[in-house]
C-alpha positions, 0 to 999 in steps of 0.5 A, spaced: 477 192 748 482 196 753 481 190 758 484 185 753 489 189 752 491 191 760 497 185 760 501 190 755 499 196 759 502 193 766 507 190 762 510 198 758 509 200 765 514 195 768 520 197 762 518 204 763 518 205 771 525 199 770 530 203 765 528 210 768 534 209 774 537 205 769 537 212 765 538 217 771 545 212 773 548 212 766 546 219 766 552 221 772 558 217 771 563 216 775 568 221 772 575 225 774 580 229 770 587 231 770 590 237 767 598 238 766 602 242 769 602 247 763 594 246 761 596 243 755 593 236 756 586 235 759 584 228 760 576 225 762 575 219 764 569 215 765 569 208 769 565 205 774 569 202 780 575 206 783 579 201 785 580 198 779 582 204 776 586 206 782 593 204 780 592 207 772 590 213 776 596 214 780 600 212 774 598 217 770 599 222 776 607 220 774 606 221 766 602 227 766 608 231 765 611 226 759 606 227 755 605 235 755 613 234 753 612 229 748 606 232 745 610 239 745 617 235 742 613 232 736 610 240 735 615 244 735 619 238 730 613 240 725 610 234 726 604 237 728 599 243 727 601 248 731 594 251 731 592 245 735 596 246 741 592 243 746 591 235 746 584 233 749 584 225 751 577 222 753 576 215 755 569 212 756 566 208 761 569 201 761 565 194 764 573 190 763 579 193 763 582 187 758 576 189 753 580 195 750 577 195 743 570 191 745 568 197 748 570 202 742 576 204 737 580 208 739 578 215 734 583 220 733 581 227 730 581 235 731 576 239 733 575 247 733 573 247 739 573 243 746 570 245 752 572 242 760 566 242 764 563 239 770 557 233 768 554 234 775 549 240 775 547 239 782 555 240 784 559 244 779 566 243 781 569 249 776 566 254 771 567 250 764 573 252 761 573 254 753 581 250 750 579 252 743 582 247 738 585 242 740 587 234 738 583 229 741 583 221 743 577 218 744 579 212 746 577 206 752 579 206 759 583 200 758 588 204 754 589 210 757 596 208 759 603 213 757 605 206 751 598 207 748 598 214 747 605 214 745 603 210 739 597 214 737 601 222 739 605 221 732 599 218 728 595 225 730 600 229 723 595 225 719 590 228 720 588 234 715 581 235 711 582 229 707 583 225 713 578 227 718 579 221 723 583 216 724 580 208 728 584 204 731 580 198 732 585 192 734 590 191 738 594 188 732 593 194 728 594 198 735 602 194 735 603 196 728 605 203 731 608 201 736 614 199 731 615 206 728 621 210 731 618 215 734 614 211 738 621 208 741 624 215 742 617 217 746 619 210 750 626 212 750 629 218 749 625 222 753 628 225 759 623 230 762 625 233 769 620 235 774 621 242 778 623 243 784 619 243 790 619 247 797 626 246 801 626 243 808 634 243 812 637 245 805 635 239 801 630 239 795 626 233 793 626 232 785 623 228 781 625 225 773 621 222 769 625 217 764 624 210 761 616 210 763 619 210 770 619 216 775 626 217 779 626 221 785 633 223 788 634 228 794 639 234 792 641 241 795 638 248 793 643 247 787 641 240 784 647 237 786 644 230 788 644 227 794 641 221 795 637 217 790 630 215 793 628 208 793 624 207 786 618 204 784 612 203 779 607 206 782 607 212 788 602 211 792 604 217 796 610 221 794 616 223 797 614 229 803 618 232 809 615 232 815 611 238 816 615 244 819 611 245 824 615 239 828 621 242 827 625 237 830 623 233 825 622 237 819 628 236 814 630 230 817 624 225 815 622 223 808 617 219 807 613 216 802 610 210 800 610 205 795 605 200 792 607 195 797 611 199 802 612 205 807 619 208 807 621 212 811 628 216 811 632 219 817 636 223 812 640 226 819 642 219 820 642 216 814 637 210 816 632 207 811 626 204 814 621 200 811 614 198 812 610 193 808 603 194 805 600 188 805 599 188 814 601 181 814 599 181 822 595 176 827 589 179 828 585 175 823 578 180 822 583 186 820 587 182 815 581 181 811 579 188 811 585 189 808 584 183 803 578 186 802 581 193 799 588 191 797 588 196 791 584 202 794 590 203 800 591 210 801 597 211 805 597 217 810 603 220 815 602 222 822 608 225 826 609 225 833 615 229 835 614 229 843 615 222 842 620 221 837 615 216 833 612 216 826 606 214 825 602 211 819 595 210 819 593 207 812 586 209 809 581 205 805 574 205 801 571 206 807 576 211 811 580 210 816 583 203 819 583 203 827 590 200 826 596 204 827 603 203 826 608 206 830 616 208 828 620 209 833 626 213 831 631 212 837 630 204 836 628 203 828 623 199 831 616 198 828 610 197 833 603 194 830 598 198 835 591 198 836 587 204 837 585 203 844 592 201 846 596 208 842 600 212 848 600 219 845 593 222 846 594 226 839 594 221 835 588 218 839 585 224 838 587 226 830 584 219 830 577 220 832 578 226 829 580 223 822 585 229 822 592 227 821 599 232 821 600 230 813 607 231 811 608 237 806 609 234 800 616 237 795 613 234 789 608 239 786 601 235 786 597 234 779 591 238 777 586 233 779 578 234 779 572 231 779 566 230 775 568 232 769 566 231 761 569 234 755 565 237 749 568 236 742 565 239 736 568 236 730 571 239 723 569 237 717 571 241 711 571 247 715 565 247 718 563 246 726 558 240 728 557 240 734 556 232 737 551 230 741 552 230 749 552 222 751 545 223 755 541 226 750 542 220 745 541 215 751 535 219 753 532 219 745 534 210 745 530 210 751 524 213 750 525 210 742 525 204 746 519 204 750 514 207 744 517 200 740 511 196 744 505 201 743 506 202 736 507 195 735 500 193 739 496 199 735 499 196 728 497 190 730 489 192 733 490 195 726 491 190 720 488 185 725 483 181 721 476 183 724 471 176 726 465 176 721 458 177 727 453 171 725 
């Protein structure tokens, strides 16, 4: 009997040993956080390649300060709770961006209670942070964006014992919304100033958030208004003073990078110089490197004072490219250099060493950290429910899954009609 049935031993083992690294992979996403600048809005989100999220990421950097403003505005107009001050956004796994409701409605509720934790034990970045009751969106990757959640801000009054969660399921459902007037004025009106960063030679750096658009400008200790900087979609560096350890330069450069260029400003001299990220140059190898990594580019700065140079050395998924590019200030001319041709023992030096002199950033930095989750426990008339954590239920699916075959095999031997001996 045990040797007719050996076949589906082998086999129950084979889904075992196959889905238990299945289980431990699912069970440590890819996951990061940001927290405004007020602790107001606390987001988690879960994805599966970085670089595909890349450019939601650092838009989100940019509208971080807008939405702690929009949903502070629709509180103190009544619109809602009060007793709710924190807003908590959760955004699941995704497998493609365009599938932003395949993977999951978006939900809208209140919770008495949200918890910000580290979902790596073996490497807690931080202790869990109680935030209390708190509105939450629970929605995909695909909409965490300033216009998707604006819509959903106001639909968030809503909300009461009666009306304990709100779906959104389509993206027609989702457009009605956006026609409502508070969805314009989220859009619209808004017109949020960053705080001031550190002074360099008496100048300032500001930023405004307007429109879904950040500006920066360049003002005095006062925030008379100097020079408007060049504008972008996505700051993939933003604007910072050469680092005051180099005083002959620092509060002279500025330099910041967009998603398709390096500028670089002379403030003494009033020059602008421009550097395009997609390294368009001869040498075929470097080219598909780059080709290879075009949304993972990161962009750091080097300054060389001795020789009047800045030096731009961009970064990619697997770390530094031997690729540097030289500015020399006296002649506003770009030189493409490879590693063993670099004049400046420094900078050779800071590149085998992969440590760069960054500019000092103006603009504070968003509160950013890793592996995160967000705990929620639900409202229901009054009382708390608290959910079940995401990797025990997938735990339960999975060894639900493995006892389906050996029961069915035991039901079978079971009502198996037996043959008769003669």
């Amino acid at each position: 009997m045990l040797g007719k049935y050996r076949g589906y031993g082998v086999f129950t083992l084979t889904v075992l040993l196959l889905s238990l690294p299945l289980q431990a992979e699912a069970t440590v996403p890819v996951s990061s956080g940001y927290i405004s600048p007020g602790e107001v809005v606390f987001m988690a989100m879960h994805y599966e390649d970085a670089s595909a999220i890349e450019p939601i990421l650092l838009t989100l950097g940019q509208d971080l300060l807008a939405l702690e403003h929009a949903f502070q505005t629709l509180q103190k107009e009544g619109k809602l709770d009060p007793d709710f001050p924190r807003l908590v956004i959760i955004a699941s796994k995704y497998y493609r961006l365009e599938y932003r409701f395949e993977v999951s409605p978006a939900e809208l509720y209140f919770t008495n209670s949200a918890t910000f934790i580290s979902n790596h034990p073996d490497s807690p970045h931080f202790e869990p942070k109680e935030l209390g009751p708190a509105y939450v969106i629970r929605i995909s990757t695909g909409l965490l964006n300033y216009r998707d959640l604006a819509a959903m801000l106001p639909l968030l009054g809503g909300l009461n014992d009666q009306n304990l969660k709100i779906t959104i399921n389509s993206e027609e459902k989702l457009a009605v919304w956006k026609r409502q007037p508070d969805f314009e004025r989220l859009t619209s009106l808004i017109n949020v100033p960053e705080e001031f960063g550190a002074v360099a030679g008496g100048l300032r750096i500001a930023a405004l958030w307007k429109a879904e658009t950040t500006f920066y400008s360049l003002t005095d200790e006062e925030g008379n208004k100097i020079l408007d900087l060049f504008p972008a979609n996505i700051y993939k560096g933003k604007p910072a003073w050469a680092p005051a350890l180099r005083p002959e330069l620092h509060g002279r450069i500025l330099a910041y990078a967009t998603d398709e260029q390096v500028i670089i400003n002379d403030i003494t001299r009033g020059d602008r110089y421009h550097l395009n990220l997609d390294f368009t140059f001869n040498d075929p190898r470097i080219q598909e490197i780059f080709d290879g990594m075009r949304d993972a580019i990161h962009v750091h700065f080097a300054v060389d004072a001795v020789e009047n140079k800045v030096y731009v050395l961009p970064f990619g998924r697997m770390g530094w490219i031997n690729v540097v590019y030289a500015l020399d200030l006296d002649t506003g001319e770009w030189r493409r250099e490879l590693e063993v041709e670099l004049v400046s023992d420094e900078v050779r030096r800071n590149t085998y060493d992969r440590i760069w002199i960054d500019f000092v950033s103006a603009v504070p930095d968003r509160k950013i950290v890793g592996n995160v989750d967000i705990l929620t426990e639900e409202w229901t008339e009054g009382q708390n429910f608290p959910a079940v954590s995401v990797n025990r239920n997938q735990t339960v699916l999975l060894w639900f899954s493995l006892l389906i075959i050996p029961v069915a095999m035991l039901i079978y031997i079971i009502r198996k009609p037996r043959k008769h001996q003669g």
